[in-house]
VOKENU-357763 format. One line per 4 residues: number of its first residue (from 1); their letters; for each residue x, y, z of C-alpha. Coordinates in nm, 2 decimals, padded with zeros to 4 digits. Layout:
REM VOKENU-357763
NUM	a	X,Y,Z  ... $
REM end
This chain:
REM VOKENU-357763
1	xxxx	-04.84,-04.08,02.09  -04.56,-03.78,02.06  -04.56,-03.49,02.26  -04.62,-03.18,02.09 $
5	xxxx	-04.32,-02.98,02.14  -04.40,-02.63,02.33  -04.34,-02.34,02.14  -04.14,-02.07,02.28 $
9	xxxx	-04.28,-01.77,02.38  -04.21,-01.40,02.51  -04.28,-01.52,02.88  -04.03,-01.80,02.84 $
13	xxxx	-03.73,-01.56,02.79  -03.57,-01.36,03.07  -03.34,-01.11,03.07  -03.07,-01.30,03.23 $
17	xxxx	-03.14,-01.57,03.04  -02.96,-01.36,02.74  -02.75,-01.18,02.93  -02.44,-01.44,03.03 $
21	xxxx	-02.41,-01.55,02.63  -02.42,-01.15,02.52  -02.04,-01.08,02.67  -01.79,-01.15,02.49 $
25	xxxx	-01.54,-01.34,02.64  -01.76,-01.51,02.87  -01.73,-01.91,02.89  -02.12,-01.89,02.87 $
29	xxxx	-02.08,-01.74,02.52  -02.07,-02.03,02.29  -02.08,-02.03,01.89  -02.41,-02.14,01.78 $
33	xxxx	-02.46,-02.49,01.71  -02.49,-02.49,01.29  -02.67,-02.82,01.29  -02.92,-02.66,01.58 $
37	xxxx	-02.97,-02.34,01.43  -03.11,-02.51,01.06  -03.39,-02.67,01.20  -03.44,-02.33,01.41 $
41	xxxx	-03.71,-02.06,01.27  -03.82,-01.75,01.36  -04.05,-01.74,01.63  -04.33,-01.53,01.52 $
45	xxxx	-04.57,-01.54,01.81  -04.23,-01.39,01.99  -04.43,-01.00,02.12  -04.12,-00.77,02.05 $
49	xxxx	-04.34,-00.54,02.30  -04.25,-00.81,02.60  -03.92,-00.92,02.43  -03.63,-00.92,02.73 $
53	xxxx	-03.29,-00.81,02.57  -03.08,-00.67,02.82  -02.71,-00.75,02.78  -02.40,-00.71,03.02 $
57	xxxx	-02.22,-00.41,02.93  -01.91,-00.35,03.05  -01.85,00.00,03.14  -01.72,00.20,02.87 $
61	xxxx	-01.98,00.05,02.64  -02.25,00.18,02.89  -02.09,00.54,02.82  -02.08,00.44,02.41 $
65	xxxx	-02.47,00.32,02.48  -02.57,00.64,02.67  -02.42,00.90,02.41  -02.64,00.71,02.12 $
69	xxxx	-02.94,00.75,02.32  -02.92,01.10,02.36  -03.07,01.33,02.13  -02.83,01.58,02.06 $
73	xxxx	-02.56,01.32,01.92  -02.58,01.17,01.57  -02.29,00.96,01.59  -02.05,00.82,01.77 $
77	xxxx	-01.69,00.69,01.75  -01.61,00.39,01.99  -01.26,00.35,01.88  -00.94,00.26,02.03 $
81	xxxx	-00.68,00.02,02.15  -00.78,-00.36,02.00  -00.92,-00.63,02.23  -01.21,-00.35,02.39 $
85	xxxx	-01.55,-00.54,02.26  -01.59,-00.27,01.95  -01.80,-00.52,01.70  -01.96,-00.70,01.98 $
89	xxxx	-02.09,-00.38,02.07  -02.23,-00.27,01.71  -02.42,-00.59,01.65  -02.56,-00.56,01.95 $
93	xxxx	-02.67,-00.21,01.94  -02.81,-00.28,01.61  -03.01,-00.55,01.73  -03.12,-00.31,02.04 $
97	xxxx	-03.21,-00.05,01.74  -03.42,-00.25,01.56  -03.66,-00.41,01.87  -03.72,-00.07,01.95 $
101	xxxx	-03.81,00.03,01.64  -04.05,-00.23,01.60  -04.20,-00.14,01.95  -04.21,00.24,01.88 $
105	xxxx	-04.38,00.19,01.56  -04.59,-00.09,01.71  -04.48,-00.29,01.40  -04.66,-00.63,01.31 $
109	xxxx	-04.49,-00.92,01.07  -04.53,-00.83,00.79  -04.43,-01.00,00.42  -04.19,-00.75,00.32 $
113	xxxx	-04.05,-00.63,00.59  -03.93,-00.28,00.63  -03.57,-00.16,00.61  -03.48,00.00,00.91 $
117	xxxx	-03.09,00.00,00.92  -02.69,-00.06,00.75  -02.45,-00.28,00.90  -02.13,-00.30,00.68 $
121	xxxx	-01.76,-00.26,00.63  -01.50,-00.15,00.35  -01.47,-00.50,00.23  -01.80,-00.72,00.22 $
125	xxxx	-01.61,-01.00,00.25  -01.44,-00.92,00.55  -01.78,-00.86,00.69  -01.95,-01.20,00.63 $
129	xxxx	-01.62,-01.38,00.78  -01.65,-01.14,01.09  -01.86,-00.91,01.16  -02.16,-01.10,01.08 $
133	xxxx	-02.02,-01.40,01.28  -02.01,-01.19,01.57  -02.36,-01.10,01.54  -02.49,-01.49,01.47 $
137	xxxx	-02.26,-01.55,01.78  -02.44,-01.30,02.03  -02.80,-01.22,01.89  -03.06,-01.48,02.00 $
141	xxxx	-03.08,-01.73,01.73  -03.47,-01.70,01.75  -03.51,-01.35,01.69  -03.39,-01.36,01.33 $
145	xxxx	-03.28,-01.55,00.98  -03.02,-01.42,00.70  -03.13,-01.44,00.37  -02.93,-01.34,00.03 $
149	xxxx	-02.63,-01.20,-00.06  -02.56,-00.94,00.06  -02.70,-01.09,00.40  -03.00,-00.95,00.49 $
153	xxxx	-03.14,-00.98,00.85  -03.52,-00.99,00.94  -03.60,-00.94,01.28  -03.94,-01.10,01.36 $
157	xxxx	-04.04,-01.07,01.03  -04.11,-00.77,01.10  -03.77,-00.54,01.00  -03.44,-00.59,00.84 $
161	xxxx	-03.15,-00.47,00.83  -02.92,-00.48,00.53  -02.56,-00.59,00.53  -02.24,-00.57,00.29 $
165	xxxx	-01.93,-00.39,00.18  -01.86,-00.03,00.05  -01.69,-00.20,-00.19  -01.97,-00.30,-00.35 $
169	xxxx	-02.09,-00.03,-00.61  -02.39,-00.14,-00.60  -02.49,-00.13,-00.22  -02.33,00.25,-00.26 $
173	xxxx	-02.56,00.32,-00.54  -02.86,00.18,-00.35  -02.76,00.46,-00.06  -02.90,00.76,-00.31 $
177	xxxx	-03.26,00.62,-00.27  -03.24,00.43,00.11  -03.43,00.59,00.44  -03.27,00.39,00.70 $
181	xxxx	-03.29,00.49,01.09  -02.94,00.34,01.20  -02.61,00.24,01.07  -02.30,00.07,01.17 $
185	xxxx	-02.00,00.06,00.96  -01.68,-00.19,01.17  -01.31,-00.14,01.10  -01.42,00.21,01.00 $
189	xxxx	-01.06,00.32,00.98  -01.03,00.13,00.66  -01.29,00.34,00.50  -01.29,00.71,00.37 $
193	xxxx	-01.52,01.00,00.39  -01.63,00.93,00.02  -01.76,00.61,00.09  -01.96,00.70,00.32 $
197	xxxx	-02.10,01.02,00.26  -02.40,00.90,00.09  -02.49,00.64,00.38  -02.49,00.95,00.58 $
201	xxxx	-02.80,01.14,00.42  -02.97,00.81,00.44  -03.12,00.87,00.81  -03.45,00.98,00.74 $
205	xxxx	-03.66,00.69,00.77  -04.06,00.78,00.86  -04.28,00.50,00.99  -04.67,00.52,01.02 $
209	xxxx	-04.61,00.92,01.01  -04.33,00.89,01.29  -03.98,01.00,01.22  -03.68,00.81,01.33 $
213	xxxx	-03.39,00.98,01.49  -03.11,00.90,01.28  -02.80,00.74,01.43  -02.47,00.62,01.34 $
217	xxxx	-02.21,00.43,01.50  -01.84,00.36,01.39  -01.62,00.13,01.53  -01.23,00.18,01.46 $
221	xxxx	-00.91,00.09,01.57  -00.68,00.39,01.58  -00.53,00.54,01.22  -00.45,00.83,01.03 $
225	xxxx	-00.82,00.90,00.89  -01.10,01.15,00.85  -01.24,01.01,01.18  -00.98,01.17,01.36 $
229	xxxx	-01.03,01.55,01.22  -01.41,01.49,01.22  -01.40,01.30,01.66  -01.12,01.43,01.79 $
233	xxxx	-00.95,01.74,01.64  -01.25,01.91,01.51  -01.58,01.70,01.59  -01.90,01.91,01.59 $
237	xxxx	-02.12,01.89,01.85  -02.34,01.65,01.74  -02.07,01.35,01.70  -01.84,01.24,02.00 $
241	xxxx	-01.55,00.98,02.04  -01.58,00.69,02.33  -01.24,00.57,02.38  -01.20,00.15,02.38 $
245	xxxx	-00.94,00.00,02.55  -00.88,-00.37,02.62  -00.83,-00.34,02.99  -01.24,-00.24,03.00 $
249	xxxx	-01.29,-00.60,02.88  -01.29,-00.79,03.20  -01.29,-01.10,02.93  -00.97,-01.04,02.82 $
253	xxxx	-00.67,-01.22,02.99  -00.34,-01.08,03.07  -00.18,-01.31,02.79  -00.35,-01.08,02.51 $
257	xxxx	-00.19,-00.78,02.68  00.16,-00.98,02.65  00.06,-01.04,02.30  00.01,-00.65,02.21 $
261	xxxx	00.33,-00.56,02.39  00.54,-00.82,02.23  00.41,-00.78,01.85  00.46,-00.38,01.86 $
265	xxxx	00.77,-00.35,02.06  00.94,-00.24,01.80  00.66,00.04,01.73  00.62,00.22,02.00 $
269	xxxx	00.35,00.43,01.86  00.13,00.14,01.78  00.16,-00.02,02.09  00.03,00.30,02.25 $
273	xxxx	-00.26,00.32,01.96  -00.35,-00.03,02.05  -00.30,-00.11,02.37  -00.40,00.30,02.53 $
277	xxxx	-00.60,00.37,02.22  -00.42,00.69,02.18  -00.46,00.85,01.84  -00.18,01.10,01.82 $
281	xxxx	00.18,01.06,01.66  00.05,00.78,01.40  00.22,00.94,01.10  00.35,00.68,00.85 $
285	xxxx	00.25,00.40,01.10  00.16,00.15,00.83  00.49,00.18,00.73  00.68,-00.17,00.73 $
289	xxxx	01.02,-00.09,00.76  01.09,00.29,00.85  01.34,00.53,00.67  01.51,00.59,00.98 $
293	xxxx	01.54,00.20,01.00  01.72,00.21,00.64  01.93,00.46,00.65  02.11,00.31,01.01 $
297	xxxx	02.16,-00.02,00.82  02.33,00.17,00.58  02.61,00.32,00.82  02.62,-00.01,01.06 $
301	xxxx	02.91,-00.24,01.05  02.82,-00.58,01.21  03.07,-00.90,01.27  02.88,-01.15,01.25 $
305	xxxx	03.04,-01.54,01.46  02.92,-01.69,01.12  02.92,-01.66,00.73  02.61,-01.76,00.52 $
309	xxxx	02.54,-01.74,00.16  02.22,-01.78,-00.01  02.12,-01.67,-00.35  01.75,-01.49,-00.35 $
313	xxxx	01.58,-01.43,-00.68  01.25,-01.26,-00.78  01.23,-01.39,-01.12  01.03,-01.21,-01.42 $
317	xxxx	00.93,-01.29,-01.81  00.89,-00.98,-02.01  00.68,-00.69,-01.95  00.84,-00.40,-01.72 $
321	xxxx	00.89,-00.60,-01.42  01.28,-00.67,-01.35  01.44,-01.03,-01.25  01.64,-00.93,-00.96 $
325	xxxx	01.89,-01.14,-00.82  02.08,-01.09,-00.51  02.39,-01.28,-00.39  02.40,-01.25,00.00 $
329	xxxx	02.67,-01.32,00.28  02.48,-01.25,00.56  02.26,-00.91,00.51  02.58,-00.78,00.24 $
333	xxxx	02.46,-00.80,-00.10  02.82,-00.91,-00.27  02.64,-00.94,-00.62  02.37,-00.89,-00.82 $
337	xxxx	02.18,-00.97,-01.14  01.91,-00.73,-01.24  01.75,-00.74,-01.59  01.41,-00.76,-01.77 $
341	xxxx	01.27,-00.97,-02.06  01.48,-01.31,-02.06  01.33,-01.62,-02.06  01.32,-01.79,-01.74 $
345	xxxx	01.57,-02.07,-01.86  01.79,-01.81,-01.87  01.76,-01.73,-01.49  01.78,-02.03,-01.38 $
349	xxxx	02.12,-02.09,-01.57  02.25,-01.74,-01.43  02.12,-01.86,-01.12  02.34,-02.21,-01.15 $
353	xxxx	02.64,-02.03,-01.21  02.62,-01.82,-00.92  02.52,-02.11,-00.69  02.85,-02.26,-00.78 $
357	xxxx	03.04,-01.97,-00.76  02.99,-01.92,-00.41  03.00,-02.28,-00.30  02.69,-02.43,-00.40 $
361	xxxx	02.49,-02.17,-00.20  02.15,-02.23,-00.14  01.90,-02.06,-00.37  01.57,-01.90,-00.26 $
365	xxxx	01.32,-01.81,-00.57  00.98,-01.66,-00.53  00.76,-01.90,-00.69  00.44,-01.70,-00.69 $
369	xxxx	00.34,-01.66,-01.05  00.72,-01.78,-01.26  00.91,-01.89,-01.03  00.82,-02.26,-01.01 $
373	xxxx	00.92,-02.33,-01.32  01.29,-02.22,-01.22  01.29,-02.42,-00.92  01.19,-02.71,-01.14 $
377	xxxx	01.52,-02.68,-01.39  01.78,-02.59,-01.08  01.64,-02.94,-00.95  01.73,-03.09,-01.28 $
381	xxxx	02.05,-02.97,-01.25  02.09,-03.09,-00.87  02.07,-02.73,-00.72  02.02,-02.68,-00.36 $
385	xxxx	01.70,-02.47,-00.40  01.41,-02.38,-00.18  01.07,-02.24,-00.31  00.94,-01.96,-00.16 $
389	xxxx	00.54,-01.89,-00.19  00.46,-01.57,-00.08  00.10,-01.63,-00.06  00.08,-01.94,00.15 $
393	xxxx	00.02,-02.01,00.49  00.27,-01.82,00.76  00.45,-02.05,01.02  00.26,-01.84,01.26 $
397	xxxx	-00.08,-01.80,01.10  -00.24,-01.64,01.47  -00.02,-01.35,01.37  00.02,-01.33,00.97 $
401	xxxx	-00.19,-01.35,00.72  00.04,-01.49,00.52  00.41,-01.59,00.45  00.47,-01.28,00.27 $
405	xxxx	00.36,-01.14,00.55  00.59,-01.26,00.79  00.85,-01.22,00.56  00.83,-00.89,00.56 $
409	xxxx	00.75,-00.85,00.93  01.04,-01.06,01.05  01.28,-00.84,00.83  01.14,-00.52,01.00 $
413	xxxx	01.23,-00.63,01.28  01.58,-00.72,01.17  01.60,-00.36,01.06  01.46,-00.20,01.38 $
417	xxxx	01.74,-00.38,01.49  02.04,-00.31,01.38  02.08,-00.63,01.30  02.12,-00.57,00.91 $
421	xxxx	02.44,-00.39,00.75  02.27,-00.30,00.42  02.55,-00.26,00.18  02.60,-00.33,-00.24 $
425	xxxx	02.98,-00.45,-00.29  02.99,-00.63,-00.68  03.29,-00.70,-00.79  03.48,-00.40,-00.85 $
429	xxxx	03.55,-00.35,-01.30  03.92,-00.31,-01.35  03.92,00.06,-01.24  03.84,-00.03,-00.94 $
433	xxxx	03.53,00.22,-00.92  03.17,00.12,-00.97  02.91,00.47,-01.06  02.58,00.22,-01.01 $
437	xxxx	02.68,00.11,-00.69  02.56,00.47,-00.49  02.23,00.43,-00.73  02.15,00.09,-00.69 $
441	xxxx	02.16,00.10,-00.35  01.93,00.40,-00.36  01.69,00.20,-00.56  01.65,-00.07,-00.33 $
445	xxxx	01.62,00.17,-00.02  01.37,00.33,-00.17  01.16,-00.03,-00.28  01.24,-00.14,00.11 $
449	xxxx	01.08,00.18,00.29  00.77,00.10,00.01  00.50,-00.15,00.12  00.25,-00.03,00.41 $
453	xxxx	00.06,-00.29,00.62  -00.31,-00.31,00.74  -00.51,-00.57,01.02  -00.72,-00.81,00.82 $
457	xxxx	-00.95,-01.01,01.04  -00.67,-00.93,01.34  -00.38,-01.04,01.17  -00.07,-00.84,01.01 $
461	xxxx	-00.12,-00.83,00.61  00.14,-00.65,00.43  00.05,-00.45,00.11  00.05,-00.68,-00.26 $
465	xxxx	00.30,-00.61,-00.51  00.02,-00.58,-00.77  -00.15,-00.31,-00.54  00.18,-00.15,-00.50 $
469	xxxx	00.26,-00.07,-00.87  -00.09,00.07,-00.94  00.00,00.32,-00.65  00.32,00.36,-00.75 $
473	xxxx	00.40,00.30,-01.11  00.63,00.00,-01.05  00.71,-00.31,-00.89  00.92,-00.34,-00.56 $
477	xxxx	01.07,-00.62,-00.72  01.44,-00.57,-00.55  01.31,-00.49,-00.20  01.08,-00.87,-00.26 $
481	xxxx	01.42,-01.03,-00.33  01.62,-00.85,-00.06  01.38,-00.95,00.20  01.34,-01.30,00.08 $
485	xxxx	01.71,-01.33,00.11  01.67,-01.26,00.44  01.45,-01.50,00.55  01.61,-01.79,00.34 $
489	xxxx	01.93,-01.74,00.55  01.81,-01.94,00.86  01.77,-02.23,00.62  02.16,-02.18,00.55 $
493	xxxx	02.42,-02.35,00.79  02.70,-02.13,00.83  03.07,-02.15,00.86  03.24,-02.00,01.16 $
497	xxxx	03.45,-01.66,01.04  03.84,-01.76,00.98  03.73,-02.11,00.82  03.67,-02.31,01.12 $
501	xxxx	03.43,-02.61,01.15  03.11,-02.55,01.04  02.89,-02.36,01.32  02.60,-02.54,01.36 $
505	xxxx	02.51,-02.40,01.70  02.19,-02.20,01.53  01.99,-02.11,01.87  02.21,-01.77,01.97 $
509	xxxx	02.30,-01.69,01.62  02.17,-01.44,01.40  01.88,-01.56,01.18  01.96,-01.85,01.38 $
513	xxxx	01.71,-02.19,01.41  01.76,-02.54,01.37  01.55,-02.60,00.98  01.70,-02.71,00.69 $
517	xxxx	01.58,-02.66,00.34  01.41,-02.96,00.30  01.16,-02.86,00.60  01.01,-02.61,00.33 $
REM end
């Protein structure tokens, strides 16, 4: 005869029991066993009145937990340098929101239960691959279930708390009508004051003729935003800012320290928004590649040990979108092709011709969207040609979220520098004076200085080209080829300067590294 299995109960959980898998960082804190957790339901008999929850805050989110819990402060900002525990803290002040709701209230389960709270960010998406992982990482599996989409939680079955993105119209529109006690919106930097305006008249929930102090909590990593006039330079006195800095996580290792230092080094101001979550001097810091940057490739003159050609094209059909082709010895753009509405066939003989003309050069062509059929017909015609697919996976995917990415990233850092001398030189017409040389140039300085980058899900992603021309008006079609050009030149092997043997000695050179094109 089997043994009936014990249910668990309120006197079976301790405090500490929860505590060691509620840090993050902590070996205890393991990600919950998906095969485990579908057999697992809701304990109902659990008496949120006796329910132990008492995490292990580290110190500053003691002094982020205090400020919430007085009564004079509606919201509060715990924002700051990456790495300092932000969403591991909302989820689990959420969850420390609702059980005392339910205790306050003295609610029972109920069938439908009540609505107590927002958890969300810009993007629902990004909220369901993060955020809510965090929260299915650190809440006690027993405690709750997810249901629908958008996810909603029920605590207890007694109160839930709805999830999703501000881009979502209709979670927005739901906001008009909603009494909620509590909400959390992560990455709040991403968001603006519009899209949030109407989750902020929904704190008025009332429960069995009690009403809820409304609370709101906003997690950010430093950025130009309205959360800096409305915490720091002007907050009234019902908000306050909790600074977050990764040196309060005693979780953290020195490596991700190393890690800040080394992918901002170039950028001083983000490395001291990131790693001394300091808010000031961030103007224009989602800027790739800075103006200042531009304008000193412009006036350097470098002499490089090694010449290396490569051919870089950002192909287009018809429509307003330009084929740009750049032919580059090192970072010197010795000719160009830039035209709209020809067939690709026609690019990829132009292409051909060029190849040819400066030694069977490699060519690099963006094959997102056209390009692969040009690389198809250069192989035809026994081209040395690489494809280049923006939106695929980045050699360092840890960093970037995705080639383009890196691409972009990498030539930054070129840029910073000095290491580019950015300079038009086409063959000269007979008078030996070019007008479009001044202007073309200006064009492309003006495409490189363009994009702007943002963190998704902690990794680099630079802006799209398709979200670029609806800011803009146009394409940074030249500044896409330029950069591409750059990157394809470590695939090149280059010939010593004064036509020595070939210099193959890649691991001290400029875009140096030992890859060839058939690696891609």
């Amino acid at each position: 005869m089997k043994k009936k299995k014990k249910k668990l109960t309120a006197k079976d959980i301790k405090a500490t029991d929860l505590g060691d898998e509620l840090n993050e960082g902590s070996e205890s804190a393991k990600p919950v066993d998906t095969k485990v957790k579908a057999k697992q339901k809701v304990d109902i008999t659990l008496d949120p009145r006796h329910f132990k929850f008492e995490p292990k805050w580290t110190a500053r989110q003691t002094v982020a937990l205090n400020a919430l819990r007085r009564p004079d402060i509606k919201e509060v900002l715990y924002g700051g340098a990456k790495g300092g525990g932000k969403s591991v803290f909302g989820c689990l002040w959420c969850f420390k929101q609702a059980l005392g709701i339910i205790k306050m209230c003295n609610i029972g389960p109920r069938k439908h239960p009540t609505p107590v709270g927002f958890m969300g960010r810009k993007r629902g998406v990004d909220f369901t691959n993060t955020t809510l992982e965090t929260w299915k990482r650190f809440i006690p599996e027993n405690a709750y279930v997810i249901k629908g989409k958008p996810a909603e939680i029920i605590l207890l079955n007694r109160v839930k708390i709805l999830t999703g993105g501000l881009d979502n119209s209709e979670i927005v529109n739901k906001f008009n009508s909603a009494e909620y006690a509590f909400y959390f919106i992560d990455q709040a930097e991403e968001v603006d004051r519009e899209q949030i305006g109407e989750l902020r008249a929904t704190t008025r929930l009332i429960i069995n003729g009690k009403k809820l102090p409304g609370k709101g909590l906003f997690t950010a990593n430093p950025a130009p935003s309205f959360l800096k006039d409305e915490f720091i330079l002007n907050p009234t006195a019902n908000r306050v800012f909790i600074r977050a800095l990764p040196t309060d996580n005693p979780h953290l290792g020195p490596e991700y320290i190393d890690v800040l230092k080394d992918s901002f080094r170039n950028r001083p101001e983000l490395l001291k928004a990131y790693l001394e979550g300091c808010w000031d001097q961030l103007g224009g810091y989602n800027q790739v590649i800075k103006d200042s940057w531009i304008e000193n490739a412009a006036l350097v003159k470098l002499y490089p040990p090694a010449v290396k050609r490569v051919i870089s094209c950002d192909p287009a059909r018809y429509g307003d979108d330009e084929t740009v082709i750049y032919c580059l010895e090192n970072t010197i753009i010795k000719e160009q092709e830039i035209y709209g509405k020809k067939d690709l066939m026609h690019t990829a003989n132009v292409l051909h011709c060029l190849s040819r003309k400066y030694d069977n050069a490699l060519i690099a062509v963006d094959v997102c969207g056209l390009g692969g059929g040009v690389v198809d017909r250069l192989i035809e015609m026994g081209d040395n040609v690489i494809g280049i697919d923006n939106a695929s996976r980045s050699e360092e995917p840890e960093k970037y979220f995705n080639l383009r990415s890196e691409i972009w990233c990498k030539a930054a850092e070129l840029f910073a520098g000095s290491d580019v001398e950015l300079k038009i030189t086409n063959p000269l017409p007979p008078s030996g004076y070019s007008p479009l040389a001044g202007g073309e140039l200006l064009k492309l300085k003006g495409q490189l200085t363009t994009p702007t980058y943002e963190f998704r899900n902690g990794k680099i992603l630079i802006e799209s080209k398709s979200d670029i021309k609806k800011r803009l008006g146009n394409s940074p079609d030249r500044a896409d080829a330029y950069v591409n050009g750059l990157y394809a030149l470590q695939f090149v092997e280059g010939q010593l300067v004064g036509g020595r043997d070939v210099y193959d000695d890649f691991e001290e050179s400029l875009y140096g590294g030992r890859h060839s094109a058939m690696g891609m």
